[in-house]
C-alpha positions as CSV (number, residue, x, y, z in Angstrom):
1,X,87.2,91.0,99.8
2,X,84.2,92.1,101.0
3,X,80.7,90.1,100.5
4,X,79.1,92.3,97.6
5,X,82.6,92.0,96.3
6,X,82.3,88.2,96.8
7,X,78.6,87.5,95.2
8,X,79.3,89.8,92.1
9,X,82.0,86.7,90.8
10,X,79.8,84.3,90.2
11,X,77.6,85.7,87.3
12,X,79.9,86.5,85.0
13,X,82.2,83.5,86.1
14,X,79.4,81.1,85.3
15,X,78.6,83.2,81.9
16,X,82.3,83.1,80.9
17,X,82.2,79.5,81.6
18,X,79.3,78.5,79.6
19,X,80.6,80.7,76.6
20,X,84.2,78.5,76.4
21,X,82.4,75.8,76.5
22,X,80.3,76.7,73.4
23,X,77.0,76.5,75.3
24,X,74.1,78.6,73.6
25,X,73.9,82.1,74.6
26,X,70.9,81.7,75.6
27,X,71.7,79.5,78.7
28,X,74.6,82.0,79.5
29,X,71.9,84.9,80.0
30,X,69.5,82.7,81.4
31,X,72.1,81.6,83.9
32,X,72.7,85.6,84.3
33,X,69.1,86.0,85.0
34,X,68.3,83.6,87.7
35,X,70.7,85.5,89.6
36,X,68.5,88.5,89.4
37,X,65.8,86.8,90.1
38,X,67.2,85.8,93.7
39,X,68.5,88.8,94.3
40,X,65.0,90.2,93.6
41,X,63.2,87.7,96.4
42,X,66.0,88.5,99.0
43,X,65.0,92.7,98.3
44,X,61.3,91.8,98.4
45,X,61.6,90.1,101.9
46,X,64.4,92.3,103.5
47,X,61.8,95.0,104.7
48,X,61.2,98.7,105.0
49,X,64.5,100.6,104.4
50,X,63.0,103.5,106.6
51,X,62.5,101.0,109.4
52,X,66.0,99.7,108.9
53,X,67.7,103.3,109.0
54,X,66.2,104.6,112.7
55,X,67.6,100.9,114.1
56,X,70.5,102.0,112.3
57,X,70.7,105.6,114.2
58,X,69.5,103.9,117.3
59,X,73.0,101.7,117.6
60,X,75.1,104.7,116.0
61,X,77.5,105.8,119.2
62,X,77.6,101.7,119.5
63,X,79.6,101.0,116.6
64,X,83.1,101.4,116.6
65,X,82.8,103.6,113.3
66,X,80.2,105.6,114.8
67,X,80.2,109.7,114.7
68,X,81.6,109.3,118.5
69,X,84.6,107.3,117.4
70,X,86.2,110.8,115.7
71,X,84.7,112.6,118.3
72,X,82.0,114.4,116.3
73,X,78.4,115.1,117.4
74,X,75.7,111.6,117.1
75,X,73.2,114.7,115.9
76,X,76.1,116.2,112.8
77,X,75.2,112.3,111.0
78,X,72.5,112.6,108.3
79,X,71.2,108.8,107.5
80,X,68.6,110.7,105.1
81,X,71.1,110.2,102.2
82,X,72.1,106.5,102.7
């Protein structure tokens, strides 16, 4: 599993809990909500994207999945679309 695969369980876990256990629904989306709400702060506070994508073309032929590993051209790599 990978981590996004890993913290999008909980949510619906916790939901599906709360609804067997004949909690109001209300809790259940509330429960769904604060969730969002976390995710939110963490987004606020990770930065500028723009700043984080020439750091990201800066370590490029680093990486082990960079565009050197298949022996294509550091320059062919558009990070525009990411």
């Amino acid at each position: 599993f990978s981590a996004g695969q890993i913290l999008v369980c909980p949510p619906p876990a916790i939901f599906t809990l709360l609804n067997e256990a004949d909690v109001s629904m209300k809790w259940g989306l509330a429960s769904d909500a604060c969730f969002f709400f976390v995710a939110l702060a963490v987004t606020y506070v990770m930065g500028d994207f723009e700043i984080a994508q020439m750091k990201a073309k800066e370590t490029l032929g680093k990486r082990v999945m960079g565009a050197q590993a298949d022996g294509g051209d550091e320059e062919a790599v558009n990070l525009s679309n990411v």
